[in-house]
MARVEXKOL-579064 format. One record per atom (N, C-alpha, C): residue in one letter; x, y, z; atom name. Coordinates in nm, 3 decimals. Atoms other than C-alpha are relative to their C-alpha. Layout:
N
MARPA   resn        xx        yy        zz   name
MARPA      A         X         Y         Z     CA
...
% end
This chain:
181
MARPA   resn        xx        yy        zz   name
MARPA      X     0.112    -0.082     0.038      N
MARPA      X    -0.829    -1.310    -0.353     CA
MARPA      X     0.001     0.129     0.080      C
MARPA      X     0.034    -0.145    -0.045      N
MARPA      X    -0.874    -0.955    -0.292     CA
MARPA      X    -0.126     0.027     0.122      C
MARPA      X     0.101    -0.024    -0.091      N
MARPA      X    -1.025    -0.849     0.047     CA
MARPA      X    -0.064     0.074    -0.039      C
MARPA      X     0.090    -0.103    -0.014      N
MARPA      X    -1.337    -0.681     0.041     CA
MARPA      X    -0.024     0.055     0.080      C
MARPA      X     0.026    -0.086    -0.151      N
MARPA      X    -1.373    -0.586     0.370     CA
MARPA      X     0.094     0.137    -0.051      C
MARPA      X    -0.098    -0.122    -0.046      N
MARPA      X    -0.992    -0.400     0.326     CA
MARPA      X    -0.050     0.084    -0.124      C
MARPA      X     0.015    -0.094     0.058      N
MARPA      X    -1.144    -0.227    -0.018     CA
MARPA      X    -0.089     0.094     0.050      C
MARPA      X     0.096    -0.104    -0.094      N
MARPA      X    -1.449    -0.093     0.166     CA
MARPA      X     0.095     0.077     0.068      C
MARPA      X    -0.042    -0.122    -0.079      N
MARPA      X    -1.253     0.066     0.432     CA
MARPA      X     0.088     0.089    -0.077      C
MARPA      X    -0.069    -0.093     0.059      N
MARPA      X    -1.009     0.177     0.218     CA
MARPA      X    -0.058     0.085    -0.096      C
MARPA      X     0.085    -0.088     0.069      N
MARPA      X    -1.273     0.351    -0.017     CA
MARPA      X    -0.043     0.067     0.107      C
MARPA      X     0.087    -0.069    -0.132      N
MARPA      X    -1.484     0.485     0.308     CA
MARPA      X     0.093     0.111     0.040      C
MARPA      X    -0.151    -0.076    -0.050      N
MARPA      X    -1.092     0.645     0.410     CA
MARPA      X    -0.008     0.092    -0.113      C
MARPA      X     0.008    -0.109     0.146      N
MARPA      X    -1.079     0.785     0.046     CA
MARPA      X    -0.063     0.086    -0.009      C
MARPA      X     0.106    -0.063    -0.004      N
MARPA      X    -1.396     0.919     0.065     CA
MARPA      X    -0.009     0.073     0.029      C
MARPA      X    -0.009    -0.098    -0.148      N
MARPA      X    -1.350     1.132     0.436     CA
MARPA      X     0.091     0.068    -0.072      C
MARPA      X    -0.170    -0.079     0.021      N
MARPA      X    -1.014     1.258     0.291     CA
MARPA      X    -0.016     0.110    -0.121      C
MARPA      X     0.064    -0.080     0.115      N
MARPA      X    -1.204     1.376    -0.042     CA
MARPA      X    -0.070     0.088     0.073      C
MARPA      X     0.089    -0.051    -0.066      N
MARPA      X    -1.462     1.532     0.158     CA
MARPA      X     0.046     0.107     0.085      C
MARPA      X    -0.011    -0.097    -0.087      N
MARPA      X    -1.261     1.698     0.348     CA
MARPA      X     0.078     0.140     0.004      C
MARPA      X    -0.027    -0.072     0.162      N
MARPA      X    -1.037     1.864     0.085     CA
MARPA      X    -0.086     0.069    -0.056      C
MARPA      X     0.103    -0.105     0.054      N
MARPA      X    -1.338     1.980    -0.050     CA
MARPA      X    -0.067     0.112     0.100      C
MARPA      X     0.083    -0.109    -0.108      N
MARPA      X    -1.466     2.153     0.274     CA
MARPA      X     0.136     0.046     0.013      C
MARPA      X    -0.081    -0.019    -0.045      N
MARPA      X    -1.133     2.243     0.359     CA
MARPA      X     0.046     0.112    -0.140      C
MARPA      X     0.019    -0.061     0.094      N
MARPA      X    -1.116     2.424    -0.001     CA
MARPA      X    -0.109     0.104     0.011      C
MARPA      X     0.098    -0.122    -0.019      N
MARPA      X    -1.460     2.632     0.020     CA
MARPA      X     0.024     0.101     0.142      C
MARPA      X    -0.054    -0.061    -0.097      N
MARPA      X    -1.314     2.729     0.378     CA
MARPA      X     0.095     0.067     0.051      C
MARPA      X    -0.170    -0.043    -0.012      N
MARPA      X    -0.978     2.862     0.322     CA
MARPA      X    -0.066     0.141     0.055      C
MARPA      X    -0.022    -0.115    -0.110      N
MARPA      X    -0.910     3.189     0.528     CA
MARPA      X    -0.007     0.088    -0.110      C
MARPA      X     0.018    -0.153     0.094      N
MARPA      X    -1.009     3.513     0.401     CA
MARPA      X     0.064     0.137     0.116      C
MARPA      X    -0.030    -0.101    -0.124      N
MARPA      X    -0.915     3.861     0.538     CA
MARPA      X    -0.062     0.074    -0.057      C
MARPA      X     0.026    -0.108     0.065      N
MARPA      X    -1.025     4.155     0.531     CA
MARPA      X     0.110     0.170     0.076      C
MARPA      X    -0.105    -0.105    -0.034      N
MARPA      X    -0.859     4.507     0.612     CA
MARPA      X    -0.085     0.103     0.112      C
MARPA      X     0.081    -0.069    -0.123      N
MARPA      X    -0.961     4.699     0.969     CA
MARPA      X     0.114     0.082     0.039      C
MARPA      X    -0.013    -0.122    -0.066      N
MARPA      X    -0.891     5.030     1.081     CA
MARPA      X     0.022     0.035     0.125      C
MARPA      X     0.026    -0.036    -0.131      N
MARPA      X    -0.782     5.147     1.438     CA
MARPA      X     0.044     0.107     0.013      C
MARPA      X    -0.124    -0.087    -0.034      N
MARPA      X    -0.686     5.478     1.476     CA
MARPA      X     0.048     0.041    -0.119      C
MARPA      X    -0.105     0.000     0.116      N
MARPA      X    -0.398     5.569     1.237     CA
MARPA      X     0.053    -0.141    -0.062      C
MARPA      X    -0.032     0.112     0.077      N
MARPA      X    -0.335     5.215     1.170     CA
MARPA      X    -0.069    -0.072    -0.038      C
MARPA      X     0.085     0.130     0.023      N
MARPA      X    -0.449     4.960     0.983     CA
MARPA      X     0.035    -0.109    -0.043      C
MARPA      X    -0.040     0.119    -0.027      N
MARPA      X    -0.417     4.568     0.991     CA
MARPA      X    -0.104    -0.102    -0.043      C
MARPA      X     0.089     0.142     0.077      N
MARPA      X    -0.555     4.233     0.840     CA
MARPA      X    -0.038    -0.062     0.090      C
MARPA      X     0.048     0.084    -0.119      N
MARPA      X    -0.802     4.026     1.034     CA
MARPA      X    -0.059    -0.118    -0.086      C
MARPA      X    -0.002     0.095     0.045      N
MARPA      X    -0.820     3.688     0.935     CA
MARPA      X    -0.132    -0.090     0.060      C
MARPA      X     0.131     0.014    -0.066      N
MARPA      X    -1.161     3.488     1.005     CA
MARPA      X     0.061    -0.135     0.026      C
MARPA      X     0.021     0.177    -0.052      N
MARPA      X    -1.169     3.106     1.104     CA
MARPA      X     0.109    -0.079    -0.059      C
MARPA      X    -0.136     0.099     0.021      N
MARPA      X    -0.856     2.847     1.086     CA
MARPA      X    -0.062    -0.153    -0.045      C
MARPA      X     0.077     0.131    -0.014      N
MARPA      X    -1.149     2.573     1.033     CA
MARPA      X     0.146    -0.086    -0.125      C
MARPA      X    -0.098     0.010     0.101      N
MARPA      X    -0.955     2.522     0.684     CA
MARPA      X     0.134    -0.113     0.010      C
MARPA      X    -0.115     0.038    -0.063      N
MARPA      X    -0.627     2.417     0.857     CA
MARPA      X    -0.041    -0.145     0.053      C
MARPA      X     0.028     0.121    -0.050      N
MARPA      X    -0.788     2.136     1.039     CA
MARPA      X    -0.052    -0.108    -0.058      C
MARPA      X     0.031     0.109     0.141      N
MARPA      X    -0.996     2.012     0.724     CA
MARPA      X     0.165    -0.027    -0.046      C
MARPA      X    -0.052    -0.018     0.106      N
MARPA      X    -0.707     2.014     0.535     CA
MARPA      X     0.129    -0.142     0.100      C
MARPA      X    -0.056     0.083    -0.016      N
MARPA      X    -0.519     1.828     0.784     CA
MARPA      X    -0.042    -0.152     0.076      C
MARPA      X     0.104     0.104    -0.016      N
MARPA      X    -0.765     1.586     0.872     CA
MARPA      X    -0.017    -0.106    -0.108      C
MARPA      X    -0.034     0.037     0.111      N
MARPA      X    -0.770     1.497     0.486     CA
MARPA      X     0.140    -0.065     0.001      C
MARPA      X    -0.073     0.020    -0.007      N
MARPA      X    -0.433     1.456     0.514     CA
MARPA      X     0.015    -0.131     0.082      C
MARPA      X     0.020     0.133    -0.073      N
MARPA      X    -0.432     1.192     0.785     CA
MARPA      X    -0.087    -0.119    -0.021      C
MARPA      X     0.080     0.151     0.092      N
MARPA      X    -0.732     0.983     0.632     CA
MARPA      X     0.072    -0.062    -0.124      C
MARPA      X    -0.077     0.049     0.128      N
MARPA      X    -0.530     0.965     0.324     CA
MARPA      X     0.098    -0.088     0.012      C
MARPA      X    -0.107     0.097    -0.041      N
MARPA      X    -0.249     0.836     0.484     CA
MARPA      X     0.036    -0.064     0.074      C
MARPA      X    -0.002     0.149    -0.078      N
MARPA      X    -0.379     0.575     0.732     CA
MARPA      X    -0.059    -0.083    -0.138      C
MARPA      X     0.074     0.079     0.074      N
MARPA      X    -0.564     0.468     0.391     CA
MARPA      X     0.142    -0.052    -0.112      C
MARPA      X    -0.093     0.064     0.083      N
MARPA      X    -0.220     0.398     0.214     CA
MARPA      X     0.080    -0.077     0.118      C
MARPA      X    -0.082     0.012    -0.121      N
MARPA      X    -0.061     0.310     0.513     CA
MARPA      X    -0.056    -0.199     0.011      C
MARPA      X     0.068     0.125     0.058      N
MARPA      X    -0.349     0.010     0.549     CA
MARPA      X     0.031    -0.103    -0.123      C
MARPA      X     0.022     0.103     0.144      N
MARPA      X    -0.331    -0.093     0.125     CA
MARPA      X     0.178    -0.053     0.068      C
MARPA      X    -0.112     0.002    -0.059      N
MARPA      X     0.087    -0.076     0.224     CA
MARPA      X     0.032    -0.154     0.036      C
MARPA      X     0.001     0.126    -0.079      N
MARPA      X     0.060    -0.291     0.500     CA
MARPA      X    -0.027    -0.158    -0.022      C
MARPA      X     0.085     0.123     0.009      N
MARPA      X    -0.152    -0.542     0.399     CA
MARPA      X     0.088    -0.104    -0.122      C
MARPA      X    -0.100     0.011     0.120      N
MARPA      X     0.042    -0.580     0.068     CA
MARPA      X     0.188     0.029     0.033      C
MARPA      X    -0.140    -0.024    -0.029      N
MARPA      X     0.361    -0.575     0.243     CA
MARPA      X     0.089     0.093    -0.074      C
MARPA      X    -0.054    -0.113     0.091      N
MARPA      X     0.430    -0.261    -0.009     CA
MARPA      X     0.094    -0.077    -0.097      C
MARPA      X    -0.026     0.075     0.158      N
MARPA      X     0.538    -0.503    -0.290     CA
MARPA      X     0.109    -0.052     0.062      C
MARPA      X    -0.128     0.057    -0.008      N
MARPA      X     0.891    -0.540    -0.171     CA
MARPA      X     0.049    -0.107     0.141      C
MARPA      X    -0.045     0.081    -0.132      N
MARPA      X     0.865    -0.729     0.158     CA
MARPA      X    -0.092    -0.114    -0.027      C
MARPA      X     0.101     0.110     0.037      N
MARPA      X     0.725    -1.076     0.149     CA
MARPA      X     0.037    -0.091    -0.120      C
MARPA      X    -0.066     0.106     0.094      N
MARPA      X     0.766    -1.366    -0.091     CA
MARPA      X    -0.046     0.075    -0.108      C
MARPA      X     0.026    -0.031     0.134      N
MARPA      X     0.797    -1.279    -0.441     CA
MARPA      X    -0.106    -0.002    -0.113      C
MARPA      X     0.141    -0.002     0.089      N
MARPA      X     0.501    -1.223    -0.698     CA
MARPA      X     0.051    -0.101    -0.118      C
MARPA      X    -0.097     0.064     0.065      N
MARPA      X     0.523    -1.521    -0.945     CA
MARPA      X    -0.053     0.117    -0.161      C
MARPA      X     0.020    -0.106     0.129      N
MARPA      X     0.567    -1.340    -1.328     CA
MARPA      X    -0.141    -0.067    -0.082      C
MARPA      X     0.126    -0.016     0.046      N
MARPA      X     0.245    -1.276    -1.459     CA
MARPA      X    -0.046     0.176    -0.044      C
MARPA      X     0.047    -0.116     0.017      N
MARPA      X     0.052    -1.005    -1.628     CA
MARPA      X    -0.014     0.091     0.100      C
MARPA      X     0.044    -0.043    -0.151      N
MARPA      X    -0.087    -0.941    -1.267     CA
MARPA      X     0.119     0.060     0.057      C
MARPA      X    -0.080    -0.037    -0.094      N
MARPA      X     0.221    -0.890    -1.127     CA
MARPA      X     0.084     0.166    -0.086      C
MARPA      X    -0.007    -0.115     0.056      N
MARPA      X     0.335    -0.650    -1.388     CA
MARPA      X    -0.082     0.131     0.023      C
MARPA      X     0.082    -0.094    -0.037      N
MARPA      X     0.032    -0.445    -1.368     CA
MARPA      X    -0.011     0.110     0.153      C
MARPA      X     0.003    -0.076    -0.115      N
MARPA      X     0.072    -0.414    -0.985     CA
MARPA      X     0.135     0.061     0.051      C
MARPA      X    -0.179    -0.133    -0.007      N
MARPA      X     0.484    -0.275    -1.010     CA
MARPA      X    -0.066     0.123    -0.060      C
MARPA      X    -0.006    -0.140     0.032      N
MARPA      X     0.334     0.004    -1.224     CA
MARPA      X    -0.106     0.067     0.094      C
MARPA      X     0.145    -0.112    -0.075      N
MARPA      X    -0.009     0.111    -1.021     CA
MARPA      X     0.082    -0.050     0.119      C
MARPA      X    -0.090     0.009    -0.121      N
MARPA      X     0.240     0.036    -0.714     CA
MARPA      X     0.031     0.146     0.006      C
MARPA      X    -0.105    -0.146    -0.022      N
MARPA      X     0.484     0.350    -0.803     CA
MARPA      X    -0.145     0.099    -0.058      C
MARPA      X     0.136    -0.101     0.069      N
MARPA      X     0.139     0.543    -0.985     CA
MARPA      X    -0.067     0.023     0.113      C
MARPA      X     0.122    -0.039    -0.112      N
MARPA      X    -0.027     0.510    -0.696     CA
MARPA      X     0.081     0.101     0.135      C
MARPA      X    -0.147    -0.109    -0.116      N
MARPA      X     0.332     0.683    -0.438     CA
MARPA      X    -0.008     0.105    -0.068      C
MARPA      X    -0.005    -0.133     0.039      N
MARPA      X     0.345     0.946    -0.678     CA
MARPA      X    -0.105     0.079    -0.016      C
MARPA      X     0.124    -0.107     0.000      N
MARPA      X    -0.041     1.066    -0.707     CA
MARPA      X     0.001    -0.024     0.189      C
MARPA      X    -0.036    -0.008    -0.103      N
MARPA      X     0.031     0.985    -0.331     CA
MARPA      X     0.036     0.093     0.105      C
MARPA      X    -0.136    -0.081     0.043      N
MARPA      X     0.336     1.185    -0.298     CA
MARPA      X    -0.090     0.136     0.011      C
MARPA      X     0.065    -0.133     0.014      N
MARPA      X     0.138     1.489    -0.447     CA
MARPA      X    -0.117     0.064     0.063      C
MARPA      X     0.110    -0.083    -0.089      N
MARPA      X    -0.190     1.479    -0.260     CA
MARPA      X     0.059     0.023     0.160      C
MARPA      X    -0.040     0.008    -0.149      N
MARPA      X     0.000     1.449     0.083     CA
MARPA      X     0.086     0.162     0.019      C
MARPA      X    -0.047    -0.145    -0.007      N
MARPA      X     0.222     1.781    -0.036     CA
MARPA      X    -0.130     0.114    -0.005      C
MARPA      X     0.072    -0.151     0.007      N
MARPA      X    -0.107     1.979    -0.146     CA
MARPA      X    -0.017     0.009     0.156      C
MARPA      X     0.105    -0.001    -0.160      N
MARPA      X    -0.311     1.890     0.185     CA
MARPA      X     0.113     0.063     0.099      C
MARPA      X    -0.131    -0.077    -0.034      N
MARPA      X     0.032     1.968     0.341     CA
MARPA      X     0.017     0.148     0.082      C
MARPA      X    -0.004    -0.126     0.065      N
MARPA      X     0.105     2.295     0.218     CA
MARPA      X    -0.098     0.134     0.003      C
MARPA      X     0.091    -0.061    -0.070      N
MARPA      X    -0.230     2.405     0.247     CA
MARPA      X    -0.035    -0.011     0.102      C
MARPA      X     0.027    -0.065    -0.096      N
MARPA      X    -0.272     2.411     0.555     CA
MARPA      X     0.072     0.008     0.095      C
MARPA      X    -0.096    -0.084    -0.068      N
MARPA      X     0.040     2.503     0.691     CA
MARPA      X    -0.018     0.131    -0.051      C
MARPA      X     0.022    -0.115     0.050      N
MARPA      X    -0.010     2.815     0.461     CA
MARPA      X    -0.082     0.071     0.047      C
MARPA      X     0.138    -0.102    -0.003      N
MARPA      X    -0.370     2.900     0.539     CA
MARPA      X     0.029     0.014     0.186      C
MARPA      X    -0.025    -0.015    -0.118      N
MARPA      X    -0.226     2.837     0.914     CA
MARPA      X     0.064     0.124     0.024      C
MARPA      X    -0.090    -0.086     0.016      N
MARPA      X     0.045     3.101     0.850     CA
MARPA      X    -0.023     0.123     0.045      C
MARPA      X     0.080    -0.122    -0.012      N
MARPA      X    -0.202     3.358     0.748     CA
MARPA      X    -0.095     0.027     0.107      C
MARPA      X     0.097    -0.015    -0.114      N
MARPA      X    -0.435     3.303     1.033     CA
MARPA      X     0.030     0.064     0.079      C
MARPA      X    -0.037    -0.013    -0.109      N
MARPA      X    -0.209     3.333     1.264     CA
MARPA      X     0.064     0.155     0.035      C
MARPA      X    -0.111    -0.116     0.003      N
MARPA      X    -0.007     3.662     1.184     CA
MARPA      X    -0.056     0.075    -0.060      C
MARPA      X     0.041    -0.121     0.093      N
MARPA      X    -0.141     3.989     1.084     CA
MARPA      X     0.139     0.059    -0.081      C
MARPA      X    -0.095    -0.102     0.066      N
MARPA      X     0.042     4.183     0.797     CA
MARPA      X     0.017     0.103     0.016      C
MARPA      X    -0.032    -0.142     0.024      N
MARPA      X     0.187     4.499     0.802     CA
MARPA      X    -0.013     0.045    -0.129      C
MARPA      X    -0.044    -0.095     0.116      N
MARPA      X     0.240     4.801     0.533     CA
MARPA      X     0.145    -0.075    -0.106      C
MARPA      X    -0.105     0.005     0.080      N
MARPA      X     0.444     4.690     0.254     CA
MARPA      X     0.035     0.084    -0.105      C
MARPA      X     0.000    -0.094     0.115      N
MARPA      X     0.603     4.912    -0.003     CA
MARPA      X    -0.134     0.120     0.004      C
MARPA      X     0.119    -0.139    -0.011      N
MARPA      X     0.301     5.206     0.136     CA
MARPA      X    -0.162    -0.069     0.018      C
MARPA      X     0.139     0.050     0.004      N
MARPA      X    -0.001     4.928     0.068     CA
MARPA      X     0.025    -0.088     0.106      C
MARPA      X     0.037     0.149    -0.038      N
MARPA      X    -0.140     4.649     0.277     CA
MARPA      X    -0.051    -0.086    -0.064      C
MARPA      X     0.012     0.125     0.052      N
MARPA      X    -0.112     4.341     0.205     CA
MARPA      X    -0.064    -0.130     0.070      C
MARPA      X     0.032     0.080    -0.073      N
MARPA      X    -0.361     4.087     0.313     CA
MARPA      X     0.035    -0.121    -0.082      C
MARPA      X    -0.038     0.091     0.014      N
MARPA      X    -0.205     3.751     0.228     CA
MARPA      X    -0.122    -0.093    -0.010      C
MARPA      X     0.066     0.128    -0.028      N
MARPA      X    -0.424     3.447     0.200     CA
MARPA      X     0.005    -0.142    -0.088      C
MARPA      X    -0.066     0.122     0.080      N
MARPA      X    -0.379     3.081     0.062     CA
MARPA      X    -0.053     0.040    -0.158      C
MARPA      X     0.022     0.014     0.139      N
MARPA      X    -0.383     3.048    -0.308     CA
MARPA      X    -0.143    -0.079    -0.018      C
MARPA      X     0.119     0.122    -0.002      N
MARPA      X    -0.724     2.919    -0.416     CA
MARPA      X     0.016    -0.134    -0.135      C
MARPA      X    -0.006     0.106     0.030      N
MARPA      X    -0.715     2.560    -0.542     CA
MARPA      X     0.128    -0.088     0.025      C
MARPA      X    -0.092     0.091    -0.028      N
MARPA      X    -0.450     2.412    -0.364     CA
MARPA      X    -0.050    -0.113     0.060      C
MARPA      X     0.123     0.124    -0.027      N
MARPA      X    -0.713     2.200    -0.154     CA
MARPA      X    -0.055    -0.088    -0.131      C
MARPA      X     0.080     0.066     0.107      N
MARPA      X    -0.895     2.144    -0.467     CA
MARPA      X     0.101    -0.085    -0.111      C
MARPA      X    -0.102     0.133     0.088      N
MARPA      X    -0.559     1.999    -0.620     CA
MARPA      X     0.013    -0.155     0.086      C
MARPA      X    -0.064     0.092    -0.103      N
MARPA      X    -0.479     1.780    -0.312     CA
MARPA      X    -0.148    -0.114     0.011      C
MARPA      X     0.152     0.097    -0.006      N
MARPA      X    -0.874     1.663    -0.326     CA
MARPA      X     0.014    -0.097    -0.172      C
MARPA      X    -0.013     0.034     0.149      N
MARPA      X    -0.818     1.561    -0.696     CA
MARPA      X     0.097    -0.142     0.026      C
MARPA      X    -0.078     0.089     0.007      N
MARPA      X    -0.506     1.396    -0.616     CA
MARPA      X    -0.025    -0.117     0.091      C
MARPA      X     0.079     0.059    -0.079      N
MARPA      X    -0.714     1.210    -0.337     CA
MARPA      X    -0.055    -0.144    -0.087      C
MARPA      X     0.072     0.146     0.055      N
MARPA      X    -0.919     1.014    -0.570     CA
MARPA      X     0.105    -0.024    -0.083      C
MARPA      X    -0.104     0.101     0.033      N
MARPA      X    -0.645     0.968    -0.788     CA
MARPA      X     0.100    -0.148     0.058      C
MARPA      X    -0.095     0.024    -0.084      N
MARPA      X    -0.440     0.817    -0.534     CA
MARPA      X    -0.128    -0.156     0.043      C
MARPA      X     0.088     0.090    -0.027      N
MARPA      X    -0.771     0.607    -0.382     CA
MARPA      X     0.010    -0.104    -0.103      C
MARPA      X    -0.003     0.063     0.164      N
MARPA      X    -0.825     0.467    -0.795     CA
MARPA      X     0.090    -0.107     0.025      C
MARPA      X    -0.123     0.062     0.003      N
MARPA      X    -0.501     0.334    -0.817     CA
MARPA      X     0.072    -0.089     0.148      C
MARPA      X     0.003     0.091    -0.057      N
MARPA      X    -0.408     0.202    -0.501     CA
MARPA      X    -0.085    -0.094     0.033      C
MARPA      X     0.065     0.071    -0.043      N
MARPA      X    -0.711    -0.010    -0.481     CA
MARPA      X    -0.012    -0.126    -0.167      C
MARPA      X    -0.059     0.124     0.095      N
MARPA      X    -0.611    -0.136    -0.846     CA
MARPA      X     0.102    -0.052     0.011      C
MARPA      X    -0.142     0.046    -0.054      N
MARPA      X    -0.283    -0.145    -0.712     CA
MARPA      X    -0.010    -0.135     0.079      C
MARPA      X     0.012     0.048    -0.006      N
MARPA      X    -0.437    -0.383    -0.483     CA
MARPA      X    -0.057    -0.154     0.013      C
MARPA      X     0.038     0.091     0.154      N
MARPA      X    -0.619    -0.586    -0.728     CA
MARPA      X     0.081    -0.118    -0.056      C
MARPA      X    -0.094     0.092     0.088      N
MARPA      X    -0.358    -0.660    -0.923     CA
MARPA      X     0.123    -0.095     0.070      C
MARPA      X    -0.128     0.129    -0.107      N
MARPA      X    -0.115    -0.779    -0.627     CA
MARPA      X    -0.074    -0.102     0.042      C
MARPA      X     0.076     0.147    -0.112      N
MARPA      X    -0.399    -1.010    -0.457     CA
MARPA      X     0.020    -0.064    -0.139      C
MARPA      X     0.031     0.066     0.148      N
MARPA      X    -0.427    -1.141    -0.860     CA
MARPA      X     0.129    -0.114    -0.018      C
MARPA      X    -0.143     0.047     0.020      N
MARPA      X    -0.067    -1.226    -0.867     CA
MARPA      X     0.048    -0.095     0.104      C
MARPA      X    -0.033     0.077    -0.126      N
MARPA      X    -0.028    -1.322    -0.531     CA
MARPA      X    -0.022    -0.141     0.002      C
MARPA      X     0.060     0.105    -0.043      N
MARPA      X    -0.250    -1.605    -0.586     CA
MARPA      X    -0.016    -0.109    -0.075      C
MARPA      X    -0.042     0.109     0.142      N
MARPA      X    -0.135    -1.754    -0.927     CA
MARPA      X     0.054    -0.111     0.036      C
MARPA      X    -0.068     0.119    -0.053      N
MARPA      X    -0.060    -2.098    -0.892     CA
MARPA      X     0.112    -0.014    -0.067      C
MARPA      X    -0.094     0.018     0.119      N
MARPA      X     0.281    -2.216    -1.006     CA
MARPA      X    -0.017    -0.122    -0.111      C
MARPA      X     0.055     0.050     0.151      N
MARPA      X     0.293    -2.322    -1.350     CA
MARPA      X     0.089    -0.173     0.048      C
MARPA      X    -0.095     0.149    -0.043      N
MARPA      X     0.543    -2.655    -1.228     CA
MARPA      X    -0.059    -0.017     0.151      C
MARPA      X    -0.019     0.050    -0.093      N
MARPA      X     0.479    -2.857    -0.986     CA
MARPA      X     0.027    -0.091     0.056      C
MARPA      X    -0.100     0.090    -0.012      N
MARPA      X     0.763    -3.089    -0.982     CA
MARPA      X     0.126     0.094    -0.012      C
MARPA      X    -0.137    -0.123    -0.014      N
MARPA      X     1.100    -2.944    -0.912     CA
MARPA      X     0.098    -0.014    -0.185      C
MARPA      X    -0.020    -0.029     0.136      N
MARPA      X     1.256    -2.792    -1.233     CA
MARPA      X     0.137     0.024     0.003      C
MARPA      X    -0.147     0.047     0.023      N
MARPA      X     1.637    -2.887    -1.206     CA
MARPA      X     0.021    -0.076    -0.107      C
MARPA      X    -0.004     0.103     0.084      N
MARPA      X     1.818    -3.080    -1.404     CA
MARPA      X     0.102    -0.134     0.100      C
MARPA      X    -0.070     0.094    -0.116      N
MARPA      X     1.923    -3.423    -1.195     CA
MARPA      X     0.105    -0.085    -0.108      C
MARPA      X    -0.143     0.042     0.078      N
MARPA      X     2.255    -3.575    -1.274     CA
MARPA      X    -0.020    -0.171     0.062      C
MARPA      X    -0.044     0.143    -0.073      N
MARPA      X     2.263    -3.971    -1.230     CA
MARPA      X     0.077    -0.102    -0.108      C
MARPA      X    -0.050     0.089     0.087      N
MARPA      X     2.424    -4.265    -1.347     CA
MARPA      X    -0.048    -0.047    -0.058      C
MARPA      X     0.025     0.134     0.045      N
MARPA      X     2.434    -4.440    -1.624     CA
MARPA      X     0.028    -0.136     0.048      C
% end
């Protein structure tokens, strides 16, 4: 039977990681363009962004890390016997690595990026300045792919406790015995 305790935490994990994606999205780095003199240069406000973003990142993936574990990640551990159940949990297994997969690159991505820009003023390019700053909705993909990712591994591990716990259909050994006539 399916722990409840490990779905709570692992929803509660989901949750922080959504949450934080989403703040980590309304917070991305802005610039603006400042004057000194004859020159002028991009000033970048608050890195908060960077730390949501990788904060998200890390809840997400002690919260697969946990389903994983617990579920010996399908392939370690005695065999699932064949059942619907067990079917169901090979596909939301790999469904759940690849919306996985993708929220771990946005959260990533963004905020190595929005780090990038924080950190480094631009110069003159081609005569203009260019203030750089993250693309907006890369958070808001990586938050998306969040609950995706939550969804599915928690049917993911559903369908393995389901399987796990099927009794076998024999239970007398299913050889064929050779004796004398």
């Amino acid at each position: 039977m399916a722990s409840t305790a490990l779905l709570v935490v692992v929803f509660v994990s989901d949750l922080i990681a959504f949450a934080l994606a989403v703040a980590a999205e309304q917070r991305r780095s802005s610039a603006k363009i400042q004057t000194l003199a004859n020159s002028s240069y991009c000033v970048y406000d608050s890195d908060i962004a960077t730390g949501l973003g990788a904060g998200s990142f890390l809840f997400l993936l002690a919260s697969q890390v946990l389903i994983m574990g617990v579920s010996r990640c399908l392939c370690c551990g005695k065999a699932l016997r064949p059942s619907g159940s067990r079917s169901w949990a090979i596909m939301l297994f790999i469904t759940c690595w690849v919306f996985f997969l993708i929220a771990e690159a946005c959260l990533l991505a963004g905020s190595v990026r929005n780090a990038y820009h924080t950190k480094y003023r631009t110069v003159f390019t081609n005569g203009k300045l260019s203030c750089e700053t993250l693309r907006k909705g890369i958070f808001g993909a990586g938050a998306a792919f969040v609950v995706f990712t939550g969804i599915f591994s928690e049917l993911y591990y559903v369908s393995y406790s389901r399987a796990n716990e099927l009794e076998t259909p024999y239970s007398r050994d299913t050889g064929v015995r050779m004796q004398n006539l």
